[in-house]
C-alpha positions as CSV (number, residue, x, y, z in Angstrom):
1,X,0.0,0.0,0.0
2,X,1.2,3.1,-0.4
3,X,2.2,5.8,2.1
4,X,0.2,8.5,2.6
5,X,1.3,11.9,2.6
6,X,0.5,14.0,4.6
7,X,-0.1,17.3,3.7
8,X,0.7,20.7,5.7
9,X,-3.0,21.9,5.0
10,X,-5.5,19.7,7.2
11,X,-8.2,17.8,5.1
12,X,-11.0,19.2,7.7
13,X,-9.5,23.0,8.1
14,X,-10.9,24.5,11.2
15,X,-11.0,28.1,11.8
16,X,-7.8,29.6,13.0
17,X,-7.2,32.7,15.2
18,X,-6.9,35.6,12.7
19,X,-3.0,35.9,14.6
20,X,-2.1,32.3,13.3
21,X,-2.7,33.4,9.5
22,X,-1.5,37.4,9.5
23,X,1.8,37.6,10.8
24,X,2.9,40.6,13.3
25,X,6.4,42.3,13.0
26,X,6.6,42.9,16.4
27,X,9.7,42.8,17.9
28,X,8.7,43.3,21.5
29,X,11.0,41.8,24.0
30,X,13.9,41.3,21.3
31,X,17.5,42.7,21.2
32,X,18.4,43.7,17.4
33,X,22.6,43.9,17.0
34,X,22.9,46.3,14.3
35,X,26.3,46.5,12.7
36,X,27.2,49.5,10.7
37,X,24.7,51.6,12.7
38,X,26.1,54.9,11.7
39,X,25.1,54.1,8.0
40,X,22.4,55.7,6.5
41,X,20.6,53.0,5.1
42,X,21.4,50.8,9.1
43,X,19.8,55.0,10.6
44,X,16.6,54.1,8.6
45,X,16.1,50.5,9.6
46,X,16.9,50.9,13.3
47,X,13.9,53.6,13.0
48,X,11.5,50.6,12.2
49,X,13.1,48.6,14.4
50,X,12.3,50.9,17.7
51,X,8.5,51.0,16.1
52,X,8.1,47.8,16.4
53,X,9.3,47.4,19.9
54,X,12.8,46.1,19.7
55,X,15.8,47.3,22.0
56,X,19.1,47.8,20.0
57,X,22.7,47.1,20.5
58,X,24.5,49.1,17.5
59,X,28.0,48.9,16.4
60,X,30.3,51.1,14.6
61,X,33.6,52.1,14.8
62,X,33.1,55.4,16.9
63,X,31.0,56.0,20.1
64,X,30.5,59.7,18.8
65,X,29.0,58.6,15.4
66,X,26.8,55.9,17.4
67,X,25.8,58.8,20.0
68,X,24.3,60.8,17.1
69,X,21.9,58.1,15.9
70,X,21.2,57.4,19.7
71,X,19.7,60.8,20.0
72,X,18.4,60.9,17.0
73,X,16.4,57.6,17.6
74,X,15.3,58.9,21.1
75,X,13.7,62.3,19.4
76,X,12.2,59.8,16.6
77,X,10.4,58.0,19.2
78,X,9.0,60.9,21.1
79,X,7.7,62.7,17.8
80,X,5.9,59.4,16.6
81,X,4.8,58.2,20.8
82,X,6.8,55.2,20.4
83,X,7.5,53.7,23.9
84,X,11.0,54.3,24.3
85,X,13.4,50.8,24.4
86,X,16.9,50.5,25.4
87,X,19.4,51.5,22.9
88,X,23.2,50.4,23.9
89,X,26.1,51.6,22.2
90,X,29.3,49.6,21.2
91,X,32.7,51.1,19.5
92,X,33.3,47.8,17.6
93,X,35.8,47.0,14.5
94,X,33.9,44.2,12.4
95,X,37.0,43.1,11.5
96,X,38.4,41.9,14.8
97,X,37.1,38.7,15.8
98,X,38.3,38.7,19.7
99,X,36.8,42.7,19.5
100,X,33.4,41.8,18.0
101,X,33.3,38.2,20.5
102,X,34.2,40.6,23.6
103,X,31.4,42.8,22.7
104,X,28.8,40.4,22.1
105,X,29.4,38.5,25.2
106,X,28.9,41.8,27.1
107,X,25.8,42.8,25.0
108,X,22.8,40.7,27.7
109,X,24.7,42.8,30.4
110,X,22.8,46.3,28.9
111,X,19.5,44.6,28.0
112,X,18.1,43.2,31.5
113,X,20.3,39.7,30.9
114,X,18.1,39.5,27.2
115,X,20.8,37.4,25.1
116,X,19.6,39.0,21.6
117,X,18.7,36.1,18.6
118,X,18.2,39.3,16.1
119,X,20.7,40.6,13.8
120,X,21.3,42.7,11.1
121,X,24.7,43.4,10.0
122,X,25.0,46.2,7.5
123,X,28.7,47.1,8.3
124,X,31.2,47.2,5.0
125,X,32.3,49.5,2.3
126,X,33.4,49.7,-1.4
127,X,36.3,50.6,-3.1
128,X,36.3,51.9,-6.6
129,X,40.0,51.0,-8.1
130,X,40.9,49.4,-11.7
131,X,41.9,45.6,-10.9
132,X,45.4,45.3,-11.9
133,X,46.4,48.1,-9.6
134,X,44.8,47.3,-6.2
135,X,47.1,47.3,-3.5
136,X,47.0,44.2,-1.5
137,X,46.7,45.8,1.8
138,X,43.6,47.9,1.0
139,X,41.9,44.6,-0.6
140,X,42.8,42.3,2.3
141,X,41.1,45.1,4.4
142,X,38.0,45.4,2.6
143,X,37.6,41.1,2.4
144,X,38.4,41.3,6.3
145,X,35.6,44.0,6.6
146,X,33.2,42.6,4.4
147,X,33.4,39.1,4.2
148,X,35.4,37.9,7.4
149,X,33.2,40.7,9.8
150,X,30.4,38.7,8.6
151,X,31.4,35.6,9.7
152,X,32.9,37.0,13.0
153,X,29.5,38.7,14.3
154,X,27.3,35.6,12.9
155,X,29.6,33.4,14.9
156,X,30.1,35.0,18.1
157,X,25.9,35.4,18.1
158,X,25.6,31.9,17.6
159,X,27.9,31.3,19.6
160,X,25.9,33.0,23.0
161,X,22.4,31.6,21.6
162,X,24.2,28.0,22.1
163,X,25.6,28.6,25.1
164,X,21.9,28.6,26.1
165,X,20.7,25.4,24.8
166,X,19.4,22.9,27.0
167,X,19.8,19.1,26.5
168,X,17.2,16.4,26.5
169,X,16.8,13.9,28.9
170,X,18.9,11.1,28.1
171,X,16.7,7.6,28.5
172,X,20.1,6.1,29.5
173,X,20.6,5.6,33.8
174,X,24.2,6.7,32.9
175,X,24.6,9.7,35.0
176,X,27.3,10.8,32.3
177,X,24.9,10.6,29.5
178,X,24.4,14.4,28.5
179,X,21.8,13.5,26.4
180,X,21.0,15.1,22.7
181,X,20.9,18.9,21.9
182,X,17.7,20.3,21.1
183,X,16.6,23.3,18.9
184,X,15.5,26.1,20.9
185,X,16.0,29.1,18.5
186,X,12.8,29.6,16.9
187,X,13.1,33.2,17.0
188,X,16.7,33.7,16.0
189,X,16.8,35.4,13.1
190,X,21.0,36.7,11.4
191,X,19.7,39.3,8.7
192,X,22.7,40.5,6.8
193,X,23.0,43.0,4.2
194,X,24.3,41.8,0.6
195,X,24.8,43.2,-2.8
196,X,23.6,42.8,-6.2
197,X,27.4,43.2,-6.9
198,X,27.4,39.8,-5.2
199,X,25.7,38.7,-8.5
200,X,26.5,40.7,-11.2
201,X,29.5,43.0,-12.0
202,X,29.0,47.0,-11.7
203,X,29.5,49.1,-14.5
204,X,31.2,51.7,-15.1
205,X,33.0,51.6,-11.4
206,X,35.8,49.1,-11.0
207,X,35.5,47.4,-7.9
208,X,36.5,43.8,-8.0
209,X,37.5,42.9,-4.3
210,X,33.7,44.6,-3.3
211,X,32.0,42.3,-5.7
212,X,33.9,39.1,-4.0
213,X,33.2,40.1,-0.8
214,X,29.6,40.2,-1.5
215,X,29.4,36.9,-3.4
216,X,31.2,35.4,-0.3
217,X,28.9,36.7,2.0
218,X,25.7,35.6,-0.2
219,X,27.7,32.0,0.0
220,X,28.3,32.5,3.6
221,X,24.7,32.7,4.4
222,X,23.3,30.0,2.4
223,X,26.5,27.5,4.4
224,X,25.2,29.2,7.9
225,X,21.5,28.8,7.1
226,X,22.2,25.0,6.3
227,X,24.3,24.1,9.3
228,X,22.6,26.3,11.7
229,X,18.9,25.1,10.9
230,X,19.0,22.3,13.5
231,X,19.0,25.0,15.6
232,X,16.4,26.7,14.7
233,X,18.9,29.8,13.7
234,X,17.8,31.2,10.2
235,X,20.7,33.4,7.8
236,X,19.2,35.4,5.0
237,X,20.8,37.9,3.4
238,X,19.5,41.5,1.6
239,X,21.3,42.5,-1.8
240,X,20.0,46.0,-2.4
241,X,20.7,47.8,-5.8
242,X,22.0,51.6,-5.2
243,X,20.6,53.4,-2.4
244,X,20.2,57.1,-2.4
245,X,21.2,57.6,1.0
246,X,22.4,61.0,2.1
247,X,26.1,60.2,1.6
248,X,25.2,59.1,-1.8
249,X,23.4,61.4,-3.2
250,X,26.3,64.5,-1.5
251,X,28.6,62.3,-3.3
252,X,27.0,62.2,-7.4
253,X,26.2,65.6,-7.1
254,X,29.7,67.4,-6.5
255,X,31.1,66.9,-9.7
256,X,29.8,66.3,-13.4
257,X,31.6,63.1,-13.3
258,X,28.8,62.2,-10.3
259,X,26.2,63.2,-12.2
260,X,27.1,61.0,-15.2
261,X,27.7,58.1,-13.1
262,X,24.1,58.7,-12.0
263,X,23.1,58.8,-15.3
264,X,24.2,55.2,-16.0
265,X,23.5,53.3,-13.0
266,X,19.9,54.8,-13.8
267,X,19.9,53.8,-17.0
268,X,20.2,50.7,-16.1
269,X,17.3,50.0,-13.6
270,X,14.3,48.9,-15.1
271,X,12.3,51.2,-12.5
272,X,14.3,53.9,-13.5
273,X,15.5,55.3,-10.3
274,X,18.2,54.4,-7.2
275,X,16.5,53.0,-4.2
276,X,15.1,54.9,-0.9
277,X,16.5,53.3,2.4
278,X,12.9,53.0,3.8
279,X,12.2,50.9,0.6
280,X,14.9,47.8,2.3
281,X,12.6,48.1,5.6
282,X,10.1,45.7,4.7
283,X,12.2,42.4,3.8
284,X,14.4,43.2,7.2
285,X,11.2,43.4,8.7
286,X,10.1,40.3,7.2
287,X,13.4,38.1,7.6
288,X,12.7,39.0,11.5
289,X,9.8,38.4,11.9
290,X,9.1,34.2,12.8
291,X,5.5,34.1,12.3
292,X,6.2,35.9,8.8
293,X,9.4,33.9,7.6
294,X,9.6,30.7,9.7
295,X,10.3,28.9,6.7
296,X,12.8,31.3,5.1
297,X,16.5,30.5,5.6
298,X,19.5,30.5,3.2
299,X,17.2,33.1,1.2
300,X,19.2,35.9,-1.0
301,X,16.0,38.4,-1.4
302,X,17.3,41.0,-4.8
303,X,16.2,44.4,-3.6
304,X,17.4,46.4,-6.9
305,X,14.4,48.4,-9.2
306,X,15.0,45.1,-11.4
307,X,18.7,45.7,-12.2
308,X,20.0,42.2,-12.6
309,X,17.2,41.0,-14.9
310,X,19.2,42.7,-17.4
């Protein structure tokens, strides 16, 4: 005879609560680690964060840039009556693995004990030099940045959610018998912040050790998503086309040369214009959330205007 399968949609459906179908992006009672915080497109998503509830542990390389988005955040949650949440600040270089694994560690110490299972690492930079004359000590930092940082805050993150895991009790009468781990981490949730470049190569800006990096990283989280789901930790990553953030746009528009390299990276998108920093706020939001993106790991979600389906 053969075996029945069984189907994730009941044959006699009851009716659900409306919160079992609709999922919330609520972040109440949450610790986000935001890498990068002094970024403008990480300044835009740690204002949805705080909306929807969630403390923050930010990290940059300087308190003083950190202290500015503080304040900012605090006078964002008074104009909208947001209740306010605890917002920690931590001078962190990405690219130090014993730095960023001190840091984490000492991250539940500021948040009432609250060992944080919500990421999203932004940090990392570009570097817009012809191939054959990139010195090897600028590209080795921009791999460590990008690529290595990645790994370093992913690990140490999963590293203090594991510290927490509890075993199950062993059916052996061997007092020695630990017994087999269980997954515990429903909630985790490592959100970290790709690049189209990680797929396709930019034109007309040389920038060959970027575009690596950012295929590494898409790599990176597809190999974390499939070891990590037995714990229940998911890894997706974000690959946003250009984003008109404030540096951005000061940038294009001091020079006709700016303004021409506008020109073609917008001639490029299929929507026909770079992207807003509030536009990335949904799929973070979405990657979060459990009851929205349980089943979501290993996931590369290609936030461009359409630019690499040409």
């Amino acid at each position: 005879m053969a075996q029945e399968v069984r189907s994730a949609t009941p044959l006699n459906p009851t009716f659900p609560a409306l919160a079992d179908i609709v999922p919330s992006f609520r972040l109440d009672g949450h610790v986000t680690v935001v890498t990068g915080a002094a970024g403008g497109l990480a300044h835009t998503l740690c204002q949805a964060l705080v909306s929807q509830g969630s403390q923050l542990a930010l990290l940059d390389l300087k308190l003083e840039s950190l202290e500015f988005v503080r304040k900012e955040l605090e006078l964002f949650q008074v104009q909208n009556n947001i209740t306010p949440v605890e917002i920690s600040l931590w001078a962190c270089d990405i690219s130090n693995a014993d730095e960023v694994e001190m840091i984490v560690k000492s991250i539940p110490g500021s948040h009432q004990g609250i060992v944080p299972q919500k990421l999203v690492h932004t940090a990392g930079f570009c570097q817009n030099i012809n191939a054959h004359e990139y010195d090897a000590a600028k590209a080795q930092m921009l791999v460590n940045v990008n690529l290595l940082g990645s790994l370093y805050i992913c690990q140490s993150m999963s590293r203090l959610l594991l510290a927490k895991r509890i075993r199950r009790k062993s059916i052996s009468s061997d007092v020695h018998e630990s017994g087999e781990m269980m997954p515990q981490f429903p909630e985790a949730s490592f959100v970290l912040i790709g690049s189209m470049s990680g797929l396709i190569v930019n034109t007309p800006q040389p920038q060959c050790a970027y575009n690596m990096s950012k295929a590494g990283v898409i790599h990176l989280v597809k190999s974390l998503a499939a070891e990590w789901a037995k714990y229940g930790i998911r890894v997706n990553a974000i690959s946003p086309g250009y984003i008109a953030t404030a540096l951005t746009k000061k940038v294009i528009s001091l020079s006709p040369e700016g303004a021409a390299l506008q020109k073609e990276w917008i001639d490029r998108i299929p929507i026909g214009r770079m992207a807003e920093p509030k536009e990335f706020v949904g799929s973070m939001l979405y990657l979060l959330s459990k009851s929205a993106s349980s089943y979501t790991t290993g996931e590369n979600m290609v936030v461009d205007g359409g630019y690499v389906c040409w």
